[in-house]
C-alpha positions in Angstrom: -7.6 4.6 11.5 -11.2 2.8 11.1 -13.1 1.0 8.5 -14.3 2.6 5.4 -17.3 1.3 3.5 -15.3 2.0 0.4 -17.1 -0.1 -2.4 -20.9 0.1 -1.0 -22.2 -1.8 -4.2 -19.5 -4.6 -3.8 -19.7 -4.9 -0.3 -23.6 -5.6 0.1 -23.8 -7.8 -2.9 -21.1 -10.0 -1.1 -23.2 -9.8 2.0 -26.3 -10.2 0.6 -25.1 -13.5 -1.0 -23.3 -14.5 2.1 -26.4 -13.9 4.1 -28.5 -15.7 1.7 -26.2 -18.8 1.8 -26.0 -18.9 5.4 -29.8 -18.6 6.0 -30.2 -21.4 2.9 -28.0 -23.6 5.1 -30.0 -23.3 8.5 -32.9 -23.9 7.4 -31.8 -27.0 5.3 -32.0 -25.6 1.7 -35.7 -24.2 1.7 -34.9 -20.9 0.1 -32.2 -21.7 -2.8 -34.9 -22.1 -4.9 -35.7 -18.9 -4.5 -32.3 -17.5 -6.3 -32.2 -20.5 -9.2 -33.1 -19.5 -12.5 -34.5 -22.6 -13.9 -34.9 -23.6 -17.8 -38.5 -23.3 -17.8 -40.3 -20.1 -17.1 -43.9 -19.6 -15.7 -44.6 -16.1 -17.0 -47.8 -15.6 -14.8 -45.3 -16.5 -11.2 -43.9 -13.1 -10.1 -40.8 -15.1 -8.5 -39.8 -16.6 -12.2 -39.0 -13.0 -13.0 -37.8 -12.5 -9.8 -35.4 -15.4 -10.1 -34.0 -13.7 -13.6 -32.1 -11.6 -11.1 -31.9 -13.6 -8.0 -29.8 -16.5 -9.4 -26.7 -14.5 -8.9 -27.1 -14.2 -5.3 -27.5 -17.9 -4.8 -24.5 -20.4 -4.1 -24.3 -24.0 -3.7 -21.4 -24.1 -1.1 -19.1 -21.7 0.6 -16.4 -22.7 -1.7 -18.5 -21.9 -4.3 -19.2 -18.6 -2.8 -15.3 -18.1 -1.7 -14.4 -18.6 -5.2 -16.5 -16.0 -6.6 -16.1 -13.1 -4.0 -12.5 -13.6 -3.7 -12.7 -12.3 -7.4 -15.6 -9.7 -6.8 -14.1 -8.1 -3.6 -10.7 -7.6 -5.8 -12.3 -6.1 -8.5 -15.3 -4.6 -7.9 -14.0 -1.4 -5.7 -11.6 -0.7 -8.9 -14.9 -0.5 -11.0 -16.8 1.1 -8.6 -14.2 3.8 -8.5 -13.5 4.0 -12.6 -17.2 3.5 -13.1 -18.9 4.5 -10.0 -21.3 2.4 -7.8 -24.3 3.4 -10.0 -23.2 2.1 -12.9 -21.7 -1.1 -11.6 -24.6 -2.2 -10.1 -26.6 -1.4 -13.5 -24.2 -3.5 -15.4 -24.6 -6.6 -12.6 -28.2 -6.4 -13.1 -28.1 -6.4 -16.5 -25.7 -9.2 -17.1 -28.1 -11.4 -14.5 -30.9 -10.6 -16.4 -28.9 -11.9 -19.7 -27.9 -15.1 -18.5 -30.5 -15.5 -16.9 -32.9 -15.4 -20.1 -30.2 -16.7 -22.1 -30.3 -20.0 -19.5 -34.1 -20.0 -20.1 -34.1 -20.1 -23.6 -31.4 -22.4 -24.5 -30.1 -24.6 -21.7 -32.0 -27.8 -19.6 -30.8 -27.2 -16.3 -30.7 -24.5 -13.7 -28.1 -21.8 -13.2 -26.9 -20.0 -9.6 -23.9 -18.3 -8.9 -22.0 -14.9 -9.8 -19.3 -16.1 -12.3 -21.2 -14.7 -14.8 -20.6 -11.5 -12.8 -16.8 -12.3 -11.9 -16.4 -12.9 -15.8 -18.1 -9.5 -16.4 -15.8 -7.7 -13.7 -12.4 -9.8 -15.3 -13.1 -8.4 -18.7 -14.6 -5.1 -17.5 -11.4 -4.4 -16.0 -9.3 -5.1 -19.0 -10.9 -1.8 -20.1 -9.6 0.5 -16.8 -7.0 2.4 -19.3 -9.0 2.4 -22.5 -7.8 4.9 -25.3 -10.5 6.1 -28.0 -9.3 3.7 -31.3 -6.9 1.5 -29.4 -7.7 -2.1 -28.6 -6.6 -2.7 -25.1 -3.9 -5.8 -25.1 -4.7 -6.6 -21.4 -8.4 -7.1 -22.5 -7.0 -9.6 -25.5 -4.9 -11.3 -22.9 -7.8 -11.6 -20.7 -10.2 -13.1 -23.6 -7.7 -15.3 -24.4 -7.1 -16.5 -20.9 -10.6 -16.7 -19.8 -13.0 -17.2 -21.9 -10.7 -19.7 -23.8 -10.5 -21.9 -21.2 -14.1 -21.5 -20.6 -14.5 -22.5 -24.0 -12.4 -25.5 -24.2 -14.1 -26.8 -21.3 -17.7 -25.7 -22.5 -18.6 -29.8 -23.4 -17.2 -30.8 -19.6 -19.1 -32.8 -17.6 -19.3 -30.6 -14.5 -21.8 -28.4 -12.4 -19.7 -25.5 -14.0 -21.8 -23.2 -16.3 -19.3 -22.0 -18.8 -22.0 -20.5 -21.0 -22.5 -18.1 -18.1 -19.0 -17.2 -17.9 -18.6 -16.4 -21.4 -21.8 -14.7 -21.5 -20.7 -12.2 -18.2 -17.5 -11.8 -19.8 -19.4 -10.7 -23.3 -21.3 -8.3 -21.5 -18.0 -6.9 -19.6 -16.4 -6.5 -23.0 -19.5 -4.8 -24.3 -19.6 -2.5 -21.0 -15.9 -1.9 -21.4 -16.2 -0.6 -24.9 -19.0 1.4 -24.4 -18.1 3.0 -21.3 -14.9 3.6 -22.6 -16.1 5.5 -26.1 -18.5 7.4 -24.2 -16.4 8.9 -21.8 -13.6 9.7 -24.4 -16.6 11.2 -26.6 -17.7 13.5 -23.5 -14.2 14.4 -22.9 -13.3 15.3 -26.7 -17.0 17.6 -26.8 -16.3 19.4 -23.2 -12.6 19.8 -24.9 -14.4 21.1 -28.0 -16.4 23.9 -26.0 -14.3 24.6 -24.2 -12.0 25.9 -26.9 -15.0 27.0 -29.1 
């Protein structure tokens, strides 16, 4: 038996951020900056756009980074294989770039971190079994798990960014449903012609 590289898009995000975290930490926190999306936004520095992105590839600690992956590398090679890899890493980099302008426009402080990513995986999962006009109890279950919490706890005084959970796990709703529609509405026209 040997390794397989079974989830490419899962496993390189969780390296890239590992890598990122670890290079952060030897050379004494120069580059963090780098993957922070902060609440102000200089539209003529290339890196601002940049950090729209990058922010969820930065992590304050290794607990912090622990917490996320161990979420990510459970999930993610599900998606990857209901989904494919393509189109997981579209939806990561579109639910970065939402938080990340969300964070710009409304909140004071910084953001960095993929729960806004393991929110959007939790809820995008919900959606593995989808049926055309059915409402998937799972992905209630999961709303009202998650985000719940995250929204009972959105006026905490922590570092946590529940707005970024809640947003991720919009946007894996979102995916879920559209996905979901699509590929039942491809399926019922290839059906269609077939039989026409």
């Amino acid at each position: 038996m040997k390794l397989h590289y079974n989830a490419p898009v899962t496993l390189t995000y969780t390296i890239i951020c590992t890598g990122v975290l670890l290079i952060n930490n030897l050379t004494g926190g120069l580059i963090m900056n780098l993957f922070t999306v902060y609440p102000i936004m200089n539209f003529a520095n290339p890196i601002d756009y940049f950090r729209l992105f990058s922010h969820v590839i930065g992590h304050g600690s290794w607990d912090h980074l622990a917490g996320n992956f161990t979420f990510i590398l459970l999930l993610g090679p599900i998606l990857e294989e209901k989904y494919s890899s393509k189109t997981l890493l579209k939806m990561i980099v579109l639910t970065a770039f939402i938080t990340g302008v969300i964070n710009i426009l409304i909140f004071p402080s910084g953001l960095l971190g993929a729960s806004g990513i393991v929110f959007m995986m939790i809820l995008l999962s919900s959606f593995v079994n989808f049926r055309q006009g059915h409402i998937p109890l799972t992905f209630v279950l999961v709303v009202i798990l998650f985000l719940g919490k995250e929204i009972t706890n959105i006026f905490a005084q922590d570092n946590v960014s529940q707005f970024a959970h809640i947003l991720g796990g919009i946007c894996g709703g979102v995916f879920g449903f559209y996905k979901g529609s699509a590929s039942k509405l491809k399926a019922k026209n290839e059906r269609h012609e077939y039989l026409g």
